[in-house]
ChimeraX commands (.cxc) that place a marker at each C-alpha (Angstrom):
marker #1 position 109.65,210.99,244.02 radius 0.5
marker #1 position 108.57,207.58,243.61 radius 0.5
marker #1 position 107.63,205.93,240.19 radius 0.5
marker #1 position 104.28,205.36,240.67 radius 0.5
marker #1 position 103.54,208.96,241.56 radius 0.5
marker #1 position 106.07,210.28,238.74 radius 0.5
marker #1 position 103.61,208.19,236.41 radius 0.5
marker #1 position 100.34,209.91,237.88 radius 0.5
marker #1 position 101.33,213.38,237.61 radius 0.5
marker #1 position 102.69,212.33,234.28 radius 0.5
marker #1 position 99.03,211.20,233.46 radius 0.5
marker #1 position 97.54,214.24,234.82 radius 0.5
marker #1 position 99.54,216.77,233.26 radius 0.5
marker #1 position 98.30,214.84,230.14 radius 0.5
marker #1 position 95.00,215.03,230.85 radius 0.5
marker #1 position 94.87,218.75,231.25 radius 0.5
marker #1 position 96.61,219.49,228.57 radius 0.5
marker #1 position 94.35,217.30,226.30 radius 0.5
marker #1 position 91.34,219.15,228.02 radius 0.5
marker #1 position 92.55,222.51,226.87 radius 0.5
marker #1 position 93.50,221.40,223.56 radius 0.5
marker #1 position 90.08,220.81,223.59 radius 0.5
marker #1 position 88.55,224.02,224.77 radius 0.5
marker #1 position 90.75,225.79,222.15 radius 0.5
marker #1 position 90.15,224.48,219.37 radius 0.5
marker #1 position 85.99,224.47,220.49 radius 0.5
marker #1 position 86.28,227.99,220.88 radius 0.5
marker #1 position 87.63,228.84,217.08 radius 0.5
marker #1 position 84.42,227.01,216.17 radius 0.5
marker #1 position 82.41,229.18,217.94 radius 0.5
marker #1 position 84.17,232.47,217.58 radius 0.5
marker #1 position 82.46,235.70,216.22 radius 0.5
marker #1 position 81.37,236.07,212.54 radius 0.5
marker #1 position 83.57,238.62,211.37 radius 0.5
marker #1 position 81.22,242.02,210.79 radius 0.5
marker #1 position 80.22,243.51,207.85 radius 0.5
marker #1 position 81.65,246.06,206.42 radius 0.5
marker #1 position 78.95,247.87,205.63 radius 0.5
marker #1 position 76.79,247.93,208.47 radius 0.5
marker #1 position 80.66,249.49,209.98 radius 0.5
marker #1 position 80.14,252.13,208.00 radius 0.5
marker #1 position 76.86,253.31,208.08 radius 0.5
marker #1 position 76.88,252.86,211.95 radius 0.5
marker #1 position 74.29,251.06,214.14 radius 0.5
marker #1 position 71.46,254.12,213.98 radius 0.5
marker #1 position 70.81,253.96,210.43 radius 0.5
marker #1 position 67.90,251.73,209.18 radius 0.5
marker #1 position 69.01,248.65,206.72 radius 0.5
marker #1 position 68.74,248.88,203.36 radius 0.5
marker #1 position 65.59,247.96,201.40 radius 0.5
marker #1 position 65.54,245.33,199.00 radius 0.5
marker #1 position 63.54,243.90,196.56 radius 0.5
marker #1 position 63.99,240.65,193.79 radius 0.5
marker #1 position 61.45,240.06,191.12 radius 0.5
marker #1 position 61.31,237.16,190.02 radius 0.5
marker #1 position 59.25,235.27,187.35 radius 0.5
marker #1 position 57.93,231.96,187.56 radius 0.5
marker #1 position 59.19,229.64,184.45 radius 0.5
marker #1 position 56.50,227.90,182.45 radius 0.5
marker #1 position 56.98,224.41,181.14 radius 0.5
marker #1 position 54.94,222.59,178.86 radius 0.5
marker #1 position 55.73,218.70,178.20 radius 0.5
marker #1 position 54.93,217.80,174.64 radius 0.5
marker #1 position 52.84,214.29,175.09 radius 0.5
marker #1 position 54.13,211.34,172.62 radius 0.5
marker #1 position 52.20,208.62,172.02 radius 0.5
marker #1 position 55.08,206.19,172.80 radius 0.5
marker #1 position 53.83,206.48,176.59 radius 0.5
marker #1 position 50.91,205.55,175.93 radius 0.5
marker #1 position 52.01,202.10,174.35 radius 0.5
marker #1 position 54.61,200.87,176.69 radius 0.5
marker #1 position 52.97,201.78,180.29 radius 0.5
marker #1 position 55.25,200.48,182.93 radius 0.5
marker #1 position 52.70,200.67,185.76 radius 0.5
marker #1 position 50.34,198.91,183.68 radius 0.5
marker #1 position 48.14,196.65,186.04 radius 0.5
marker #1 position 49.36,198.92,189.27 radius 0.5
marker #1 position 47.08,199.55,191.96 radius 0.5
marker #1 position 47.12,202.41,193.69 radius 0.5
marker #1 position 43.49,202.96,195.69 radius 0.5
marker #1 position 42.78,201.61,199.07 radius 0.5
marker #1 position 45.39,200.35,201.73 radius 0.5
marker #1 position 47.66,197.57,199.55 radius 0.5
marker #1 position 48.98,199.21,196.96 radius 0.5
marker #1 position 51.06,197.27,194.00 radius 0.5
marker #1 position 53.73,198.61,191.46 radius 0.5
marker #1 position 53.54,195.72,189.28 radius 0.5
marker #1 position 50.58,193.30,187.57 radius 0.5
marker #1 position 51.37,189.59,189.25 radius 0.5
marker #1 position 53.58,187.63,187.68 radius 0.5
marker #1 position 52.64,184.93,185.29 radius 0.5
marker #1 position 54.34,181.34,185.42 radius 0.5
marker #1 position 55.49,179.93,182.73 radius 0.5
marker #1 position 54.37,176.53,181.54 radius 0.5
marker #1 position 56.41,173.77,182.96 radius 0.5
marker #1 position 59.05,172.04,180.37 radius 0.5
marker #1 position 58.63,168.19,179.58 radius 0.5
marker #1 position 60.03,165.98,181.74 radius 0.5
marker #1 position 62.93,163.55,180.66 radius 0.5
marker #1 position 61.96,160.09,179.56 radius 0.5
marker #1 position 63.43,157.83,182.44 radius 0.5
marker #1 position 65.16,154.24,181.48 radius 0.5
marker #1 position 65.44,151.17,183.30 radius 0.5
marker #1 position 69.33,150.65,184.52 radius 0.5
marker #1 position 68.84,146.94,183.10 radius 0.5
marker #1 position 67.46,148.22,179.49 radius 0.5
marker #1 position 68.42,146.61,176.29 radius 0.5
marker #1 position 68.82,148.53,173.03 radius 0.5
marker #1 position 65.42,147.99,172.19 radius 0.5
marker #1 position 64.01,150.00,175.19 radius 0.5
marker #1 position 65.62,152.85,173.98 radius 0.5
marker #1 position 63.52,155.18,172.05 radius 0.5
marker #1 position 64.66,155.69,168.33 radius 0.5
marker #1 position 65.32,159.79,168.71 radius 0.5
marker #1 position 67.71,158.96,172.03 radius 0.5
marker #1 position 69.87,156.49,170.26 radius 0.5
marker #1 position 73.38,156.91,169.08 radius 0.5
marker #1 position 72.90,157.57,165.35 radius 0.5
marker #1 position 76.53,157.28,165.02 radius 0.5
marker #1 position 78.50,153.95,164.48 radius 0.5
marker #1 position 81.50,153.13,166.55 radius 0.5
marker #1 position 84.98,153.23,165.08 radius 0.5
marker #1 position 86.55,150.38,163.94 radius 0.5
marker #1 position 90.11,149.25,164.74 radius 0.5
marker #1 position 92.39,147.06,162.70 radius 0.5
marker #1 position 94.61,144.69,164.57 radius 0.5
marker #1 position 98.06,147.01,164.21 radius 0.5
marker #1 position 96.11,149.86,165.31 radius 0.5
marker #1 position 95.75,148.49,168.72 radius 0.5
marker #1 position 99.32,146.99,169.26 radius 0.5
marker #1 position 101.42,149.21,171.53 radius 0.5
marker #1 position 104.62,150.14,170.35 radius 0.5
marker #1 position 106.85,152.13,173.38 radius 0.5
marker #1 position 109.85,153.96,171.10 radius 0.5
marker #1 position 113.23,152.01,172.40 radius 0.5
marker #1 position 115.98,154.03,174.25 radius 0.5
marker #1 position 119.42,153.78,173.83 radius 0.5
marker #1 position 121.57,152.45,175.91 radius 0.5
marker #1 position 123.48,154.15,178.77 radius 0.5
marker #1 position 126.95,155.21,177.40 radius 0.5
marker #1 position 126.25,154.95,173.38 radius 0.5
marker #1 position 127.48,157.90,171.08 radius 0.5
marker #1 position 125.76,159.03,168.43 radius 0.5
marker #1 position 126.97,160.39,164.83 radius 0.5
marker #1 position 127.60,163.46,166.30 radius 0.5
marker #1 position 130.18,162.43,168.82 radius 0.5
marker #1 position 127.60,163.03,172.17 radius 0.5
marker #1 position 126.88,160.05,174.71 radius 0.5
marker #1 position 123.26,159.11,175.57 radius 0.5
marker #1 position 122.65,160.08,179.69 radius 0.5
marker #1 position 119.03,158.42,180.53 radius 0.5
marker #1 position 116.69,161.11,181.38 radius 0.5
marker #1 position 119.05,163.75,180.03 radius 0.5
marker #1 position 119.15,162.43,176.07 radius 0.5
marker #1 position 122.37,163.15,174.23 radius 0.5
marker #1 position 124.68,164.81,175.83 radius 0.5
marker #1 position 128.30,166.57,174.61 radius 0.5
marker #1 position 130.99,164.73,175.74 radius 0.5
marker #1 position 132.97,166.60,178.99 radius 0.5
marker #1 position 135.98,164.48,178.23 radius 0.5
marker #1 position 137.93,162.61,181.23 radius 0.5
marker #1 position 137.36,163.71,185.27 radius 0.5
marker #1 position 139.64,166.26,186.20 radius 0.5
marker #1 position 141.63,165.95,190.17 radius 0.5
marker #1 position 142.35,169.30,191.66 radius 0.5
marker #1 position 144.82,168.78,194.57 radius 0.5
marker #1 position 144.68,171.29,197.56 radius 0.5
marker #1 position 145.98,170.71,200.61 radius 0.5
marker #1 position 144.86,173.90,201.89 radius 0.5
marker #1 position 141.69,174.08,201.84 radius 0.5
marker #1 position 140.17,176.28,204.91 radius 0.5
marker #1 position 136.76,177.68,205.57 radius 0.5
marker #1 position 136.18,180.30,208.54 radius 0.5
marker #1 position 139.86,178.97,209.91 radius 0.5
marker #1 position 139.13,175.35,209.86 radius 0.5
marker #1 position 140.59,172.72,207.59 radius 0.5
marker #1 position 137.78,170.72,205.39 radius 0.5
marker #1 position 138.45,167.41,205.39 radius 0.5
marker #1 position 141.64,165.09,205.37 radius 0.5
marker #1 position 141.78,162.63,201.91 radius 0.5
marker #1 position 145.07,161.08,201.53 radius 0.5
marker link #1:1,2 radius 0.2
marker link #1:2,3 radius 0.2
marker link #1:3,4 radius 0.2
marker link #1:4,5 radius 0.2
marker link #1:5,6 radius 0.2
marker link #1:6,7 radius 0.2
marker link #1:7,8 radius 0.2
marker link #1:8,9 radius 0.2
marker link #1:9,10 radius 0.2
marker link #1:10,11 radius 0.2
marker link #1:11,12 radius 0.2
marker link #1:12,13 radius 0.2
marker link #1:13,14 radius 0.2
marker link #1:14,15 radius 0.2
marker link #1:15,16 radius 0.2
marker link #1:16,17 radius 0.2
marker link #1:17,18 radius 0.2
marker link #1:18,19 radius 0.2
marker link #1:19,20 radius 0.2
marker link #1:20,21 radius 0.2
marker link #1:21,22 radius 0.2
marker link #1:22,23 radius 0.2
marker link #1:23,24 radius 0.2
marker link #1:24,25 radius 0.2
marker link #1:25,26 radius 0.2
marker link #1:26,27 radius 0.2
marker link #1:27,28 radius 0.2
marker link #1:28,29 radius 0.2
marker link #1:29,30 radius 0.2
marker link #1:30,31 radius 0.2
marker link #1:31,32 radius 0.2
marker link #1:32,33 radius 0.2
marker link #1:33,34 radius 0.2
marker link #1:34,35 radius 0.2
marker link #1:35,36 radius 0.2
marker link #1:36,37 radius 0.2
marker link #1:37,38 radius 0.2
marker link #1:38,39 radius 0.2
marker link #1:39,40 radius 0.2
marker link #1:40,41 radius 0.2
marker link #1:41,42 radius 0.2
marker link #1:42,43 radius 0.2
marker link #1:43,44 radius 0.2
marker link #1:44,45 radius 0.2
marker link #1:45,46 radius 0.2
marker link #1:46,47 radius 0.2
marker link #1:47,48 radius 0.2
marker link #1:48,49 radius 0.2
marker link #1:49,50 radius 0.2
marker link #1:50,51 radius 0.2
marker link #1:51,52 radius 0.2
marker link #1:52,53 radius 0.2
marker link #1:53,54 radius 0.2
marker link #1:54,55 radius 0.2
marker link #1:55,56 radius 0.2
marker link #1:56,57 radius 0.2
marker link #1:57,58 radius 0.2
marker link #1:58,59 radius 0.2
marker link #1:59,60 radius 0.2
marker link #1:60,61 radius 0.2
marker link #1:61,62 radius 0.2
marker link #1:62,63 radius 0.2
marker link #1:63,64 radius 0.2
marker link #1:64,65 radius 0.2
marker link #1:65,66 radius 0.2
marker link #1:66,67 radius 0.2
marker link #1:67,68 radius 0.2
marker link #1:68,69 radius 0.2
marker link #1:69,70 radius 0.2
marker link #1:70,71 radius 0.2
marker link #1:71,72 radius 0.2
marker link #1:72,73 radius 0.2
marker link #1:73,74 radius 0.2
marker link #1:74,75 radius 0.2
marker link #1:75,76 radius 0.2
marker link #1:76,77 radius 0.2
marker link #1:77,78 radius 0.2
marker link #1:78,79 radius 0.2
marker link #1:79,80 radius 0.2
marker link #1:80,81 radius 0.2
marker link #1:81,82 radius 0.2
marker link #1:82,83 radius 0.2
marker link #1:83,84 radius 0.2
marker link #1:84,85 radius 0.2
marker link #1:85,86 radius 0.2
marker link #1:86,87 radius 0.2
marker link #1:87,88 radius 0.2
marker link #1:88,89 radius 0.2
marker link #1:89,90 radius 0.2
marker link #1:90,91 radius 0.2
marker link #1:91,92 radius 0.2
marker link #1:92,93 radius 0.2
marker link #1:93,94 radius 0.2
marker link #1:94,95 radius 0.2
marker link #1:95,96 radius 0.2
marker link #1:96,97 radius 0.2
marker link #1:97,98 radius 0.2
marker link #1:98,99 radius 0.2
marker link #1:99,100 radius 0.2
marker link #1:100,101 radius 0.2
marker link #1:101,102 radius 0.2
marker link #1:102,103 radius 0.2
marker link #1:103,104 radius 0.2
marker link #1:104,105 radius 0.2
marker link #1:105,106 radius 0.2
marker link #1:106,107 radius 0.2
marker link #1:107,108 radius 0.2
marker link #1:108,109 radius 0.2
marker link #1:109,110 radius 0.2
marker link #1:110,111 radius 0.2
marker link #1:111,112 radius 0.2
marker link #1:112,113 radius 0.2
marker link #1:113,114 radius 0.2
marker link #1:114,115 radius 0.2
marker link #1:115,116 radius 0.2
marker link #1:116,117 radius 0.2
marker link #1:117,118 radius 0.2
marker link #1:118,119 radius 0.2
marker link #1:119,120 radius 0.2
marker link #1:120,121 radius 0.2
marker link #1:121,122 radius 0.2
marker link #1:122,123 radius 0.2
marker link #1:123,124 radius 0.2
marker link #1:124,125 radius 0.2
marker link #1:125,126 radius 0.2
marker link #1:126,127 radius 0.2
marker link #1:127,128 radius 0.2
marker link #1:128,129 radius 0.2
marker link #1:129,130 radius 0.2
marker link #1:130,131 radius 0.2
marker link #1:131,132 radius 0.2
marker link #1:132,133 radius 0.2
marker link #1:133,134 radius 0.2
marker link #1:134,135 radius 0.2
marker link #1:135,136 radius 0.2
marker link #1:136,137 radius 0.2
marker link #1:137,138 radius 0.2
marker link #1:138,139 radius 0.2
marker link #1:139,140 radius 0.2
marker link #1:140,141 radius 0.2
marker link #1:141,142 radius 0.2
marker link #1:142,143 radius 0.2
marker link #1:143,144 radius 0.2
marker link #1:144,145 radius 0.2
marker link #1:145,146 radius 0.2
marker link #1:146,147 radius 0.2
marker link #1:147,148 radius 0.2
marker link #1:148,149 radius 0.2
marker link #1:149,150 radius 0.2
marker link #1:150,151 radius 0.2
marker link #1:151,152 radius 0.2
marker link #1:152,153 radius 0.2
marker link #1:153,154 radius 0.2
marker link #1:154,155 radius 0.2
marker link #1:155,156 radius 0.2
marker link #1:156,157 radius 0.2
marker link #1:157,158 radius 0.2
marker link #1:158,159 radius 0.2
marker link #1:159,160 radius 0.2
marker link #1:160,161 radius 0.2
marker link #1:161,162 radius 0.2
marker link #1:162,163 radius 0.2
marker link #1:163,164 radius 0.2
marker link #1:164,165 radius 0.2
marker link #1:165,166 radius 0.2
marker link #1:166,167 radius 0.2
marker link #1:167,168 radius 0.2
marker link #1:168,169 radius 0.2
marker link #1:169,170 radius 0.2
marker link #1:170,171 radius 0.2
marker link #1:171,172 radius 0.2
marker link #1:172,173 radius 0.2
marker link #1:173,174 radius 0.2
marker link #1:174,175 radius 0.2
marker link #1:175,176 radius 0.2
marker link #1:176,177 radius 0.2
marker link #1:177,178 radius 0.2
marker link #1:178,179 radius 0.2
marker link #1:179,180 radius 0.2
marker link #1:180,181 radius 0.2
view
């Protein structure tokens, strides 16, 4: 057999197979209500068993508090005619005052009195205002301690003298790294 029809009886067999999956697991739905004892029993001819439940209707009685009657909810509701409403309409509150508006080009005087700065401004003696940036030390100098001052690293111990390591064998994956000599 060809692929292509391989792949449609493939497809078909799948198909059926889904369909009585299908029909199976329908029928467990809709299989019979299992019978009742009983009624086994006492056989088909007899008549069923009369029955009969009283039963008493519960009275309830609200006790009426007088704290309904001051905080009504539905107060100014309307319920007659066609529109009904579940709420009285709301009331808008009174507008706040608007902000005083000043010229870009004011002076001090056009200011009122309640928007100026009460405060007064700070004053400043002359070696307040002089910069002073704290001075590094140079590249290289030692301190007391014995450790040498590295710029942007600040004191540093001292590593002594560089160190050579000679290796003439020096190989990575198979291959020699480099040639110094």
């Amino acid at each position: 057999m060809k692929d292509k029809t391989k792949r449609t009886w493939l497809i078909v067999l799948g198909s059926l197979a889904c369909v009585a999956l299908v029909i199976v697991i329908a029928g467990q739905f809709g299989s019979k209500r299992a019978a009742d004892p009983v009624q086994e029993k006492a056989g088909s001819s007899e008549s069923t068993p009369q029955v009969s439940i009283e039963t008493t209707t519960p009275s309830v009685q609200i006790a009426e508090s007088s704290a309904s009657e001051t905080s009504d909810p539905g107060a100014g509701a309307d319920s007659d005619g066609t529109e009904q409403t579940i709420q009285a309409d709301p009331v808008k509150p009174e507008a706040p005052e608007k902000p005083t508006t000043v010229a870009d080009d004011h002076t001090g005087e056009d200011v009122p009195q309640e928007e100026r700065n009460a405060e007064t401004p700070p004053t400043y003696t002359k070696e307040q205002t002089t910069v002073t940036e704290p001075s590094e030390p140079e590249a290289g100098s030692t301190n007391s301690g014995g450790q040498v001052y590295v710029p942007g690293f600040g004191y540093v111990d001292n590593g002594g003298g560089n160190q050579v390591v000679e290796d003439n064998s020096i190989y990575e994956n198979g291959n020699k790294i480099g040639s110094m000599g």
